[in-house]
C-alpha positions as CSV (number, residue, x, y, z in Angstrom):
1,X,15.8,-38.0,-33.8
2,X,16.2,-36.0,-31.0
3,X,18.1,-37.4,-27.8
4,X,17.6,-36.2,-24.2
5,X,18.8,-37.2,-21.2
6,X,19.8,-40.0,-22.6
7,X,16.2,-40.8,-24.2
8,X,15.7,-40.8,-28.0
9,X,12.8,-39.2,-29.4
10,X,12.0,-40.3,-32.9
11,X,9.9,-38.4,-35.6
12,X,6.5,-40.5,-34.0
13,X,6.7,-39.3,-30.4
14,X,7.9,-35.4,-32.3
15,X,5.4,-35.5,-34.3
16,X,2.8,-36.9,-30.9
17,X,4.0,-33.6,-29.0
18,X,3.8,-31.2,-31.7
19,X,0.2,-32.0,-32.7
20,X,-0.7,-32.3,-28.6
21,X,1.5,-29.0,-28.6
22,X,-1.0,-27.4,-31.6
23,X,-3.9,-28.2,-29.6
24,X,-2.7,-26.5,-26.7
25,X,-2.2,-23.5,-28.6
26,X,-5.6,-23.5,-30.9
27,X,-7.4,-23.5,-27.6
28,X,-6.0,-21.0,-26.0
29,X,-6.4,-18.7,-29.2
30,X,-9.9,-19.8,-29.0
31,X,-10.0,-18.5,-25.7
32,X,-8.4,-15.5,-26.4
33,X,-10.4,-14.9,-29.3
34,X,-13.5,-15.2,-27.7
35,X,-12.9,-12.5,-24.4
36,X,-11.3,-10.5,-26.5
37,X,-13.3,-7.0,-27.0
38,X,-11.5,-5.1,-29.0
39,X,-12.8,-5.8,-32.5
40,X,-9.5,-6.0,-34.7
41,X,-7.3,-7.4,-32.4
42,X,-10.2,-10.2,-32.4
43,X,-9.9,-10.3,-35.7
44,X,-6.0,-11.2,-35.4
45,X,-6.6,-13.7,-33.0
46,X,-9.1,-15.3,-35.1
47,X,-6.5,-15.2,-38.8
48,X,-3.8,-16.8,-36.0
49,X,-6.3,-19.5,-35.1
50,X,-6.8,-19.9,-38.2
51,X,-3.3,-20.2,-39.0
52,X,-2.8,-22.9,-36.4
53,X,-5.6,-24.7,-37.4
54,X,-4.2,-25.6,-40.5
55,X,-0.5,-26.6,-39.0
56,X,-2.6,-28.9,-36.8
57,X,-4.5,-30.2,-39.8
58,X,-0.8,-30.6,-41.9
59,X,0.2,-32.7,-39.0
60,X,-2.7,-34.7,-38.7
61,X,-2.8,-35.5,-42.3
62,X,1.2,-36.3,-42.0
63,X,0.5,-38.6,-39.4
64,X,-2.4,-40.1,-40.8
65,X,-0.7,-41.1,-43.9
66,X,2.4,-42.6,-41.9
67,X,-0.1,-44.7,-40.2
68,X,0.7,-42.8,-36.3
69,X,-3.4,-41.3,-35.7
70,X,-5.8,-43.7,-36.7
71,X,-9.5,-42.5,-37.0
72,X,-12.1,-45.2,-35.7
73,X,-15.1,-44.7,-37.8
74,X,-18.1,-44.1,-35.7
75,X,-21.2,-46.6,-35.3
76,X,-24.1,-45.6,-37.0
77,X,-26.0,-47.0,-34.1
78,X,-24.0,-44.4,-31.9
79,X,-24.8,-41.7,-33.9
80,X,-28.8,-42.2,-34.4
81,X,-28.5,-42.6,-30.6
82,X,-26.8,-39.1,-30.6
83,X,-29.2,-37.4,-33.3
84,X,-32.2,-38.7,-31.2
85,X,-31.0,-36.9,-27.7
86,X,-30.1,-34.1,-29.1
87,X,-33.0,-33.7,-31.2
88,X,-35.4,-34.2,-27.7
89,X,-33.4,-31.2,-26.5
């Protein structure tokens, strides 16, 4: 636990921030990734992304396991509906 200002913080509402923190930081390496013209220094950008991808995906399975991000399946209904509109172009 981490205390501030006279707020604790336990390993939930860390463990919130840090995955909101990771996505943050994956889209900005996207970003920088993606504008970036120099061909290697791409390539960095992109092993880095990579890199935070799976710290992200650590997290998420941590806190999927502890019961702290819940995945809602999704309707099949809702995702014919999808197919079909995308598939109308």
């Amino acid at each position: 636990m981490i205390q501030m200002n006279n707020q604790t913080m336990g390993d939930k509402e860390l463990m919130n921030d840090s995955i909101s923190s990771q996505k943050m930081i994956e889209s900005n390496y996207n970003t920088y990734a993606n504008e970036c013209v120099n061909p290697s220094l791409r390539t960095d950008f992109l092993n880095i992304l990579k890199d935070e991808h799976d710290i992200q995906a650590e997290l998420f399975n941590e806190m999927q396991k502890r019961g702290w991000y819940q995945v809602k399946p999704a309707d099949p209904n809702d995702i014919a509906q999808s197919v079909q509109k995308l598939s109308q172009g």
